[in-house]
PDB file of N, CA, C and O in Angstrom:
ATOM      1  N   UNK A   1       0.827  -1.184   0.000  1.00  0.00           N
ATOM      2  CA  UNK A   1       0.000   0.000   0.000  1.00  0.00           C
ATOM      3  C   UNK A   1       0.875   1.251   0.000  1.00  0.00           C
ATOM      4  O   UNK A   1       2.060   1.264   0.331  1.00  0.00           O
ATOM      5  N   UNK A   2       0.056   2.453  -0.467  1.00  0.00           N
ATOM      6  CA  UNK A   2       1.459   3.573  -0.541  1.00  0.00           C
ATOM      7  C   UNK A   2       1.453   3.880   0.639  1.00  0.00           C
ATOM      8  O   UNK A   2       0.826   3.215   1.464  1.00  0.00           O
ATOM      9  N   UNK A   3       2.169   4.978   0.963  1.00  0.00           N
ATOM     10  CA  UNK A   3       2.869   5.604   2.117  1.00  0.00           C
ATOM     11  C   UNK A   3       1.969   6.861   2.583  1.00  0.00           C
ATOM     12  O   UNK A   3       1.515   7.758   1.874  1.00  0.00           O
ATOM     13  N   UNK A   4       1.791   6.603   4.497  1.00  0.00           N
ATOM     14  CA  UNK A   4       1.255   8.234   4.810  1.00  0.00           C
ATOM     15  C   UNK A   4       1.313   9.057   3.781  1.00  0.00           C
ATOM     16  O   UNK A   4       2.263   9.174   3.006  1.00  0.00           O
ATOM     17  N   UNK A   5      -0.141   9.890   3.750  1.00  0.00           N
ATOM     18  CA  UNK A   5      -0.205  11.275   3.409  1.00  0.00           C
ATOM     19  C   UNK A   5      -0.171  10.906   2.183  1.00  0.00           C
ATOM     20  O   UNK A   5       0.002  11.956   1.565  1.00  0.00           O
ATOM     21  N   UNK A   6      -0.265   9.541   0.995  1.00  0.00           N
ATOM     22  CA  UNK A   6      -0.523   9.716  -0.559  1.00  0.00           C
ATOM     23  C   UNK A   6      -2.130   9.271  -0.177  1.00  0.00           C
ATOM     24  O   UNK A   6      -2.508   8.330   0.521  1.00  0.00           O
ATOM     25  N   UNK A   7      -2.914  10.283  -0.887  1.00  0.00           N
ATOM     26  CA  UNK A   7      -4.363   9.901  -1.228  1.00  0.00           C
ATOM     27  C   UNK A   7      -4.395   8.505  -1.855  1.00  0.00           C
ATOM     28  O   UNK A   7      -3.481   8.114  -2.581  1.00  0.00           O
ATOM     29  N   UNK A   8      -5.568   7.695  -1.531  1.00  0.00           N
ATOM     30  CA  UNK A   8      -6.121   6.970  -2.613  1.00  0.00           C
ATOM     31  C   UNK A   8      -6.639   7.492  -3.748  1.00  0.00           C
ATOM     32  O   UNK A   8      -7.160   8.591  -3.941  1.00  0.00           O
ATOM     33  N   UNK A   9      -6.355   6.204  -4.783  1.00  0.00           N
ATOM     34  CA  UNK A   9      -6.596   6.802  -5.970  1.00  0.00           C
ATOM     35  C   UNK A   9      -8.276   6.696  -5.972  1.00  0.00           C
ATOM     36  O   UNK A   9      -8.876   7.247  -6.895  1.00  0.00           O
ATOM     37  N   UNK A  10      -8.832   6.169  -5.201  1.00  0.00           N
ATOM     38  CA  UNK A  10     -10.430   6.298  -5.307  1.00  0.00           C
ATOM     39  C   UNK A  10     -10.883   7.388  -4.636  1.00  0.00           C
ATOM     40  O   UNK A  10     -12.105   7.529  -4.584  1.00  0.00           O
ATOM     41  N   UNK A  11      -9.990   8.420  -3.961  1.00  0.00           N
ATOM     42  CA  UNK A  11     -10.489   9.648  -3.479  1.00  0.00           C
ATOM     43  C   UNK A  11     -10.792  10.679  -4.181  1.00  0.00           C
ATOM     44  O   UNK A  11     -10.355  11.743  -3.742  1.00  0.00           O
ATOM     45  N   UNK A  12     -11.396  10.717  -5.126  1.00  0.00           N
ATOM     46  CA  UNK A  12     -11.419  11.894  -6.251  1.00  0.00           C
ATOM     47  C   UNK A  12     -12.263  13.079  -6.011  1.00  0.00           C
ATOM     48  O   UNK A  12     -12.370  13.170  -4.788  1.00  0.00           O
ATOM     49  N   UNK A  13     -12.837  13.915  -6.519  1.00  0.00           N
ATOM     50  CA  UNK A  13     -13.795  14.922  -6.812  1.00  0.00           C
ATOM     51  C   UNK A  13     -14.515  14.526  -7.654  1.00  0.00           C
ATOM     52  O   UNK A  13     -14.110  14.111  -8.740  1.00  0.00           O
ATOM     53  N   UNK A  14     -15.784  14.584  -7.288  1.00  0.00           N
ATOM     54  CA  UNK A  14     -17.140  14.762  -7.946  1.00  0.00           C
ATOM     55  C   UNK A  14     -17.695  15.667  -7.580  1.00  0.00           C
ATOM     56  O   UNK A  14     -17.450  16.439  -6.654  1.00  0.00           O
ATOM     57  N   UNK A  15     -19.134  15.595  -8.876  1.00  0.00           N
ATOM     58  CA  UNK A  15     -19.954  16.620  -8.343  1.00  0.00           C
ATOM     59  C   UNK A  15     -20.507  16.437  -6.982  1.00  0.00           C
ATOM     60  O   UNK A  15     -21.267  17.384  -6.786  1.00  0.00           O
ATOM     61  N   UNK A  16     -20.478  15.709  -6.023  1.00  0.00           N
ATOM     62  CA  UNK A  16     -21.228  15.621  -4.754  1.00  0.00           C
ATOM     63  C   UNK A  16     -19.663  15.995  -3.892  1.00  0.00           C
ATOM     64  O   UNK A  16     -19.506  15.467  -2.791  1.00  0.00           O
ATOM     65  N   UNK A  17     -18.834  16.680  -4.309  1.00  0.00           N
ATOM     66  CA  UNK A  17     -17.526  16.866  -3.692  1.00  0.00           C
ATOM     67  C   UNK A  17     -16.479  16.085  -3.487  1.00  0.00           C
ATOM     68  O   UNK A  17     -16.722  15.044  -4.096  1.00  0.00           O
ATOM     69  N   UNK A  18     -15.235  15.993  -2.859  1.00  0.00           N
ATOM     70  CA  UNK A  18     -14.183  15.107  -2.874  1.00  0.00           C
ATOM     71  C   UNK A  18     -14.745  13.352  -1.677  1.00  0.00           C
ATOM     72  O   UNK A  18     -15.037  13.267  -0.485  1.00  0.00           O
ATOM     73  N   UNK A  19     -14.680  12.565  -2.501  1.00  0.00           N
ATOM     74  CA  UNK A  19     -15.533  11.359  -1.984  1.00  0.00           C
ATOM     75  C   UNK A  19     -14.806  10.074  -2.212  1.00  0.00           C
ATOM     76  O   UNK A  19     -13.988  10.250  -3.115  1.00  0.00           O
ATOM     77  N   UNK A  20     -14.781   9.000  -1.809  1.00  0.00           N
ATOM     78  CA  UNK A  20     -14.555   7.759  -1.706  1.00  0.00           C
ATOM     79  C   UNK A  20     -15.596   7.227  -3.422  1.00  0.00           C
ATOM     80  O   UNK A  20     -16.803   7.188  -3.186  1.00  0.00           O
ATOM     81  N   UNK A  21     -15.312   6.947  -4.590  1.00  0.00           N
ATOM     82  CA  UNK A  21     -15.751   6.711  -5.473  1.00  0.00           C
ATOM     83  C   UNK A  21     -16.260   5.660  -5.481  1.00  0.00           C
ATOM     84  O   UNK A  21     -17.097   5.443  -6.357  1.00  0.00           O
ATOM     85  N   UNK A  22     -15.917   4.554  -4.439  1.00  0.00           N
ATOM     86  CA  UNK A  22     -16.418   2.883  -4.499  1.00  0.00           C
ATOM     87  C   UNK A  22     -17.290   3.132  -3.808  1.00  0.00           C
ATOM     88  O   UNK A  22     -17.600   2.058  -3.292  1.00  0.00           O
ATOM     89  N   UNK A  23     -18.256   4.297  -3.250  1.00  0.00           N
ATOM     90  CA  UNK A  23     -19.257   4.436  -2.289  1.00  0.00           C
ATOM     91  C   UNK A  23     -19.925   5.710  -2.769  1.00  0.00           C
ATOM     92  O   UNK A  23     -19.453   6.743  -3.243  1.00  0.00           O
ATOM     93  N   UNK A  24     -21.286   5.288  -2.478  1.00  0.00           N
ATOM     94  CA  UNK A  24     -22.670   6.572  -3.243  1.00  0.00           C
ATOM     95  C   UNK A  24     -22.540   7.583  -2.393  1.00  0.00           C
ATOM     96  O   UNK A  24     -22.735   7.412  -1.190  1.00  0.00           O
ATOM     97  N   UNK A  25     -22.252   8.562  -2.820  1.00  0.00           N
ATOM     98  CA  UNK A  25     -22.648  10.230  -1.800  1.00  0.00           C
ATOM     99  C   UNK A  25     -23.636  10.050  -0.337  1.00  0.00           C
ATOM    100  O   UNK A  25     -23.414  10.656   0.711  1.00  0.00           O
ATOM    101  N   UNK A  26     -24.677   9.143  -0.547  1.00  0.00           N
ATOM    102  CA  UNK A  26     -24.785   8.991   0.932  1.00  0.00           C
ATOM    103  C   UNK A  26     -24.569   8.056   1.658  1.00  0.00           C
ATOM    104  O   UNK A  26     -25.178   8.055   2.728  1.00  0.00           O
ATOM    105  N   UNK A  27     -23.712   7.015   1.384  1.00  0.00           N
ATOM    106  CA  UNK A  27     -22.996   6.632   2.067  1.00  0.00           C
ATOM    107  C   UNK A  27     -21.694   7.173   2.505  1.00  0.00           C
ATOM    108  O   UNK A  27     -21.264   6.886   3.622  1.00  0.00           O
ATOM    109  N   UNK A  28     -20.869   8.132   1.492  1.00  0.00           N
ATOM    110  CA  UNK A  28     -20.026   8.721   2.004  1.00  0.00           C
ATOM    111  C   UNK A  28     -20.210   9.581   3.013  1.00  0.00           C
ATOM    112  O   UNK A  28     -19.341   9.695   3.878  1.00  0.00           O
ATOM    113  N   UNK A  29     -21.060  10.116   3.040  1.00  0.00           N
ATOM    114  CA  UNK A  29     -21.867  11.187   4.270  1.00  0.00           C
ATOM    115  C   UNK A  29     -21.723  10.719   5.718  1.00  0.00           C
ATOM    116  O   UNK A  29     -21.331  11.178   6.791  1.00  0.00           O
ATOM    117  N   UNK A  30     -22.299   9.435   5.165  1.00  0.00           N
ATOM    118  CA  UNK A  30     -22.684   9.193   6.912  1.00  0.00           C
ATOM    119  C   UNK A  30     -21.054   8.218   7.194  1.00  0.00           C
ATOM    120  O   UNK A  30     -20.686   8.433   8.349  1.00  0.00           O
ATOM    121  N   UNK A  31     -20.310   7.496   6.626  1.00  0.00           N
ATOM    122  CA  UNK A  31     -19.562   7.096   6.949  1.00  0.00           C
ATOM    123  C   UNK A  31     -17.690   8.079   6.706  1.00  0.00           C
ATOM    124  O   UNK A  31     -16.618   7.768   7.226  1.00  0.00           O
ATOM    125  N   UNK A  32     -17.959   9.106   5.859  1.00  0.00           N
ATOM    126  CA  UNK A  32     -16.712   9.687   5.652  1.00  0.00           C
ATOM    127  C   UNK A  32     -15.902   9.751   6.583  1.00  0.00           C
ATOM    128  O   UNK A  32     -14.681   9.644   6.466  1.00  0.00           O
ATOM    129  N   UNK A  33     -16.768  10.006   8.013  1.00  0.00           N
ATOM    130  CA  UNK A  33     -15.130  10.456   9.434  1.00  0.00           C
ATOM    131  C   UNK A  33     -14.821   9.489   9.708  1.00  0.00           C
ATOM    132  O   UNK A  33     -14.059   9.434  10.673  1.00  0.00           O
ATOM    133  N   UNK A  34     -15.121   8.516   9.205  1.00  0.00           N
ATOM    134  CA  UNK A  34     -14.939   6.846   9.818  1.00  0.00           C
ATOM    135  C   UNK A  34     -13.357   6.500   8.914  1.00  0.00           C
ATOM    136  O   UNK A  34     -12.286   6.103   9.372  1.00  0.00           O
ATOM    137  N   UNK A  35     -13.775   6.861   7.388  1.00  0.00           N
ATOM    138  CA  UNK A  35     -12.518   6.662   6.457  1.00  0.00           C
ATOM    139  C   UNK A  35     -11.782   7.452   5.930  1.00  0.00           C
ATOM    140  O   UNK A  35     -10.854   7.400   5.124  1.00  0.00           O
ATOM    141  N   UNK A  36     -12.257   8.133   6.431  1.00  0.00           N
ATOM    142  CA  UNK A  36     -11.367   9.159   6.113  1.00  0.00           C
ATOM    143  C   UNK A  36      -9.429   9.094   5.770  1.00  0.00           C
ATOM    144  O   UNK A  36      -8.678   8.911   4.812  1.00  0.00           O
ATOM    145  N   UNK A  37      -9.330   9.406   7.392  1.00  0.00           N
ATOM    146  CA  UNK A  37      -7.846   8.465   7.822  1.00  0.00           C
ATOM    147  C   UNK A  37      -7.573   7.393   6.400  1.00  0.00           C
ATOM    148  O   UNK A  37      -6.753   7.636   5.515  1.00  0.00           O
ATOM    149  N   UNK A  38      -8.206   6.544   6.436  1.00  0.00           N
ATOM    150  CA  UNK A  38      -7.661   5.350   4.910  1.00  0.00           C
ATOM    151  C   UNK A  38      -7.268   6.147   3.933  1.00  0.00           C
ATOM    152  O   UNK A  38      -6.113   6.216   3.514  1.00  0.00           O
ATOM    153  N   UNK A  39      -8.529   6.991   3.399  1.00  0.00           N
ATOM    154  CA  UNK A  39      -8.227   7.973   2.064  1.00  0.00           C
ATOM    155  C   UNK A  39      -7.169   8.611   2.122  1.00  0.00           C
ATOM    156  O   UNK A  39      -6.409   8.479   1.163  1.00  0.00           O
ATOM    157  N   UNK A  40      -6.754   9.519   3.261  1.00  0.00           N
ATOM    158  CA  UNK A  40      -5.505  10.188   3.242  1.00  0.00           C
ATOM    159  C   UNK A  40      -4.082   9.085   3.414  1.00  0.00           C
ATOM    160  O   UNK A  40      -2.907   9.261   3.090  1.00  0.00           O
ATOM    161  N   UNK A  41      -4.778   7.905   4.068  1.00  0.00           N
ATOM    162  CA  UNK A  41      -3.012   6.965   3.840  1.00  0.00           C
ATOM    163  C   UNK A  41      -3.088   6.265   2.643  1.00  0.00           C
ATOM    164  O   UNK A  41      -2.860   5.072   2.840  1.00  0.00           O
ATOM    165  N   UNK A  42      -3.381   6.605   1.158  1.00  0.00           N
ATOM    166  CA  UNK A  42      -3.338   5.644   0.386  1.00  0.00           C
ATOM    167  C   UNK A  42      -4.447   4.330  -0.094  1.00  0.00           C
ATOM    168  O   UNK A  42      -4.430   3.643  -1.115  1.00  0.00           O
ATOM    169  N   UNK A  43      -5.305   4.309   0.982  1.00  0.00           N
ATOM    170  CA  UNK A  43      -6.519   3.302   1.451  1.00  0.00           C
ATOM    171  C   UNK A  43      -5.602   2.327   2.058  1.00  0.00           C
ATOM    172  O   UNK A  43      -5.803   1.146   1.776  1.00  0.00           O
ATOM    173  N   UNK A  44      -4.882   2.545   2.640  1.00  0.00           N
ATOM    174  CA  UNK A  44      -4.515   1.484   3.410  1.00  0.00           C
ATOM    175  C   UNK A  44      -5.436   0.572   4.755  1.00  0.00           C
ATOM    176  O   UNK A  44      -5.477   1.270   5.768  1.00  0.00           O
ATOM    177  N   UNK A  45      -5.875  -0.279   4.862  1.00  0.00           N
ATOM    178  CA  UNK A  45      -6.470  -0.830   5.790  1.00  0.00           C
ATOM    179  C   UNK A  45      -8.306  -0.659   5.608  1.00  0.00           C
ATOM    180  O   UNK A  45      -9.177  -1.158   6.321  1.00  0.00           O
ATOM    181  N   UNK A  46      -8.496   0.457   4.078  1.00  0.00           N
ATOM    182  CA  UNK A  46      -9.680   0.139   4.071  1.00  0.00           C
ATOM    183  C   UNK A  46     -10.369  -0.808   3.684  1.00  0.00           C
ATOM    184  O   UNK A  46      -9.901  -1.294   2.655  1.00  0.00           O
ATOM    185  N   UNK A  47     -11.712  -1.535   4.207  1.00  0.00           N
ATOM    186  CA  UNK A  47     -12.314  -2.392   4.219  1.00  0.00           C
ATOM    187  C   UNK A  47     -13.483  -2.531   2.881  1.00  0.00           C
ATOM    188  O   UNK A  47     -14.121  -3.499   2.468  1.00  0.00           O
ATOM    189  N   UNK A  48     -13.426  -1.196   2.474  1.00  0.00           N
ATOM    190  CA  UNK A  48     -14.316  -1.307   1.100  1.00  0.00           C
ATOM    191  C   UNK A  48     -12.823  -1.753   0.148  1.00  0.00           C
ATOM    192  O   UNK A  48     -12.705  -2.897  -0.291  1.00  0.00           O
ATOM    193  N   UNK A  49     -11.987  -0.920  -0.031  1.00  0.00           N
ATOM    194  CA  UNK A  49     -11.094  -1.347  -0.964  1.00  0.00           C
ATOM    195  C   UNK A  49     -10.697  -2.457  -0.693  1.00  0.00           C
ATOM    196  O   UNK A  49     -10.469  -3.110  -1.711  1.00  0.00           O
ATOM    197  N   UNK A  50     -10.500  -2.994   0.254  1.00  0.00           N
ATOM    198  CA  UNK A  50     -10.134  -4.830   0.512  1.00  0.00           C
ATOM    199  C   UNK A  50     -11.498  -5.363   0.045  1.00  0.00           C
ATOM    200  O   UNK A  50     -11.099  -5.379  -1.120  1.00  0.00           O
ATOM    201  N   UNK A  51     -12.284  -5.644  -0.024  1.00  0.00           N
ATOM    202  CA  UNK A  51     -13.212  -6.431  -1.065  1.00  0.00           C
ATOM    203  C   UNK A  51     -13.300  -6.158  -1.936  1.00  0.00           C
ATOM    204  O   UNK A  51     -13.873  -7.044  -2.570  1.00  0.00           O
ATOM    205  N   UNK A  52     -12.982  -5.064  -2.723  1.00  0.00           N
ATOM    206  CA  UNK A  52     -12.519  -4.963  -4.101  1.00  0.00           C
ATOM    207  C   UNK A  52     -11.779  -5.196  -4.408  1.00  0.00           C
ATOM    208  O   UNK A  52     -11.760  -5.193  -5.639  1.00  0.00           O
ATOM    209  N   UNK A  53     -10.564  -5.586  -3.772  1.00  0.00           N
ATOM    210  CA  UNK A  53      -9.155  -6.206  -4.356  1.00  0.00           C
ATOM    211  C   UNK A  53      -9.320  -7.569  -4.174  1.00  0.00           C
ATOM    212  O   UNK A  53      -8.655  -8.296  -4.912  1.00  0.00           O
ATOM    213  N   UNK A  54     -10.343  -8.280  -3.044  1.00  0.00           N
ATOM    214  CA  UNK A  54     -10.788  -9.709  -2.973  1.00  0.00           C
ATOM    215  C   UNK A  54     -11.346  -9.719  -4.221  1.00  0.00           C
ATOM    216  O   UNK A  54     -10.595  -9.837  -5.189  1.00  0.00           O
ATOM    217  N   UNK A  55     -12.569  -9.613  -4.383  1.00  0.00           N
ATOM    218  CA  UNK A  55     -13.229  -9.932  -5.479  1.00  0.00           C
ATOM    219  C   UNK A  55     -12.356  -9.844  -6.879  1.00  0.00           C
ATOM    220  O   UNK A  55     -12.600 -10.475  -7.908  1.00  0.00           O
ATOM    221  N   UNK A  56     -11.391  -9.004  -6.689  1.00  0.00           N
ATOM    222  CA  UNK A  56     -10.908  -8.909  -7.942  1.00  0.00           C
ATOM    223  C   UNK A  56     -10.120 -10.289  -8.115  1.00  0.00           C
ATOM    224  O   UNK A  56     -10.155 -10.962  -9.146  1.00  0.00           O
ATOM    225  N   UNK A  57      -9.380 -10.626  -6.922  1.00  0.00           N
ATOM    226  CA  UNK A  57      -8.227 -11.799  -6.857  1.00  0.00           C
ATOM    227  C   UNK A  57      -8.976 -12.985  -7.555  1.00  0.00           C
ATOM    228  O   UNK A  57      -8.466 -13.766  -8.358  1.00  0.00           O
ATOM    229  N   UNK A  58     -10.445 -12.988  -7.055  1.00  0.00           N
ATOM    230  CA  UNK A  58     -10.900 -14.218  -6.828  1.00  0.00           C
ATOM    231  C   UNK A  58     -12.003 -14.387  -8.154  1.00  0.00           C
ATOM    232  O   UNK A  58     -12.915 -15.213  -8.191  1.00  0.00           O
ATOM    233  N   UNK A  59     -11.600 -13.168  -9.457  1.00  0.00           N
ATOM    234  CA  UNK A  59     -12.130 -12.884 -10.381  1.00  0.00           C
ATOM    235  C   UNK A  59     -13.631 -13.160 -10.228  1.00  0.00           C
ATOM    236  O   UNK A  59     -14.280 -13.922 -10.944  1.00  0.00           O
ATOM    237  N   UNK A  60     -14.154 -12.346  -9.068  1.00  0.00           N
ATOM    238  CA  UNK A  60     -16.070 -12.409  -9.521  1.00  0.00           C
ATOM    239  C   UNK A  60     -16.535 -11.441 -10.060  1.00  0.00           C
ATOM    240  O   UNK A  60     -17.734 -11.179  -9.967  1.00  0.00           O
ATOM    241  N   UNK A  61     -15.631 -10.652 -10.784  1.00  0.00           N
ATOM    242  CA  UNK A  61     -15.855  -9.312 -11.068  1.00  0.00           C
ATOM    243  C   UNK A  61     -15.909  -9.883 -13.143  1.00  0.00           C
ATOM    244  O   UNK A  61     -16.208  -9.228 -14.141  1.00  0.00           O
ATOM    245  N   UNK A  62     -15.556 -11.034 -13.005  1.00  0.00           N
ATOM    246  CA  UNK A  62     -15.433 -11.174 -14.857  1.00  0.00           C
ATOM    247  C   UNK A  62     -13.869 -10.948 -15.388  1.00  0.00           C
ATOM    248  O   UNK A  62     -13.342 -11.392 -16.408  1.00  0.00           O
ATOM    249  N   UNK A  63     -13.332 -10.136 -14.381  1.00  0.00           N
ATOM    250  CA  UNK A  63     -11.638 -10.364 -15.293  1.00  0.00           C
ATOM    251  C   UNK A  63     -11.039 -11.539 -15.274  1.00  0.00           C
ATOM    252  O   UNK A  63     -10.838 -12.294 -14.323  1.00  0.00           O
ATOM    253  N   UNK A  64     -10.685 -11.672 -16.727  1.00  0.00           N
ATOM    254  CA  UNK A  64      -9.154 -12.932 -16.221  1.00  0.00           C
ATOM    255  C   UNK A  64      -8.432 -12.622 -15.384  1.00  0.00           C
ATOM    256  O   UNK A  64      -8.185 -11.461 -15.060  1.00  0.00           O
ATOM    257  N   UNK A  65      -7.911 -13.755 -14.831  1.00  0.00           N
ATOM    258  CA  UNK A  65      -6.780 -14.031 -13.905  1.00  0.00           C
ATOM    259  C   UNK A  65      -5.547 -13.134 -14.561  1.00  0.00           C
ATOM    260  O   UNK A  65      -5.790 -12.588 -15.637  1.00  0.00           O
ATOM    261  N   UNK A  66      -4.448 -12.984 -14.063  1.00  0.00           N
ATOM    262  CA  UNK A  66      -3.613 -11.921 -14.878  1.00  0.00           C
ATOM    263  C   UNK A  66      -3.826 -10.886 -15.973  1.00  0.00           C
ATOM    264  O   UNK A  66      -2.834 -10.537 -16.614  1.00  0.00           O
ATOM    265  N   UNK A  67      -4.976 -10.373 -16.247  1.00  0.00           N
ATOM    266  CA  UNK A  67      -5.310  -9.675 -16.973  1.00  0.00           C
ATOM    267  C   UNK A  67      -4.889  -8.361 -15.835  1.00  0.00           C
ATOM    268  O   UNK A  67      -4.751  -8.419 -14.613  1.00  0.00           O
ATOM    269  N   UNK A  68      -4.740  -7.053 -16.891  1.00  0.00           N
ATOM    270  CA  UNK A  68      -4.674  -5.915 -16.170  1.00  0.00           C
ATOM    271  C   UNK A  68      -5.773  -5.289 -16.712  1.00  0.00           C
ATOM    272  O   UNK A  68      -5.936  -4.817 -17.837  1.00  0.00           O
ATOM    273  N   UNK A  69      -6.698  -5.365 -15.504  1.00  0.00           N
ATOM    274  CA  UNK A  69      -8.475  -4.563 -15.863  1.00  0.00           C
ATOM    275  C   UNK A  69      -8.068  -2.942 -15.785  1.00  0.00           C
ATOM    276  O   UNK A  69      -9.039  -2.192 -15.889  1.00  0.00           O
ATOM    277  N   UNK A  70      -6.662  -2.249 -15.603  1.00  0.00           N
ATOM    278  CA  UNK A  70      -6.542  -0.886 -15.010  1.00  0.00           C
ATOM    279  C   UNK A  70      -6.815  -0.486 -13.759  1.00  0.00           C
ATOM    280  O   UNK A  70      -6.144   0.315 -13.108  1.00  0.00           O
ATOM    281  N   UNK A  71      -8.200  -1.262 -13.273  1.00  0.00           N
ATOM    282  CA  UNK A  71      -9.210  -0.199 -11.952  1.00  0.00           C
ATOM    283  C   UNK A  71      -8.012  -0.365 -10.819  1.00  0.00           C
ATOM    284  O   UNK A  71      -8.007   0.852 -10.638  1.00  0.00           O
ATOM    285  N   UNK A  72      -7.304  -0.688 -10.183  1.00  0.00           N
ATOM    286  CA  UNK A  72      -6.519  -0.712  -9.116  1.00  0.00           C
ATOM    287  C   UNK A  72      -5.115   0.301  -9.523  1.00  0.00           C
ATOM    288  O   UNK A  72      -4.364   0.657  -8.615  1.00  0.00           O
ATOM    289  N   UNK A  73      -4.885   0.667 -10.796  1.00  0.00           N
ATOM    290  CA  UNK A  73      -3.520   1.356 -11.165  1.00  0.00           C
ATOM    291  C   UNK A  73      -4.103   2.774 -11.624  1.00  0.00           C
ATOM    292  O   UNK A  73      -5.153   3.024 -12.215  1.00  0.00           O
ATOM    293  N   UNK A  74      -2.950   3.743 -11.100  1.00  0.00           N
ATOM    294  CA  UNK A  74      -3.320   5.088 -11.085  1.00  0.00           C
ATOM    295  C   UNK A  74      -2.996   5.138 -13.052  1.00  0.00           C
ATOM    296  O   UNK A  74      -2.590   4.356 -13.912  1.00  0.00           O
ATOM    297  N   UNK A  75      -3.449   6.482 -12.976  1.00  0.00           N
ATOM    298  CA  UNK A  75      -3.525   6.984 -14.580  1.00  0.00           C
ATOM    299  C   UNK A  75      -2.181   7.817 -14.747  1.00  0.00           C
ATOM    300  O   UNK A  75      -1.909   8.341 -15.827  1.00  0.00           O
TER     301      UNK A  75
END
């Protein structure tokens, strides 16, 4: 995982403001002070992004196995 103080790359700006992208505006609402902390370390230790990197491992998402789908690598 990256290092203190690098954002996750799922922390972006939208129109509902700067948000956790794997989660709907009101869920970010009510849970943001909770994850916050993750977003600013990189997502380290978050629990939405760990089932997205499960599911991804365990391809229920439709990717091949070694395929590079992009969604986990910055742009």
């Amino acid at each position: 995982m990256p290092s203190e103080g690098q954002e996750c790359i799922f922390y972006k700006l939208t129109a509902a403001g700067y948000r956790c992208v794997l989660m709907g505006p009101e869920d970010w609402r009510a849970l943001s002070e909770r994850y916050m902390q993750r977003c600013k370390s990189g997502g380290a230790g978050c629990p939405v992004l760990s089932a997205l990197e499960g599911k991804l491992a365990s391809n229920s998402c439709g990717f091949g196995r070694g395929s590079s789908n992009g969604l986990l690598h910055k742009e």
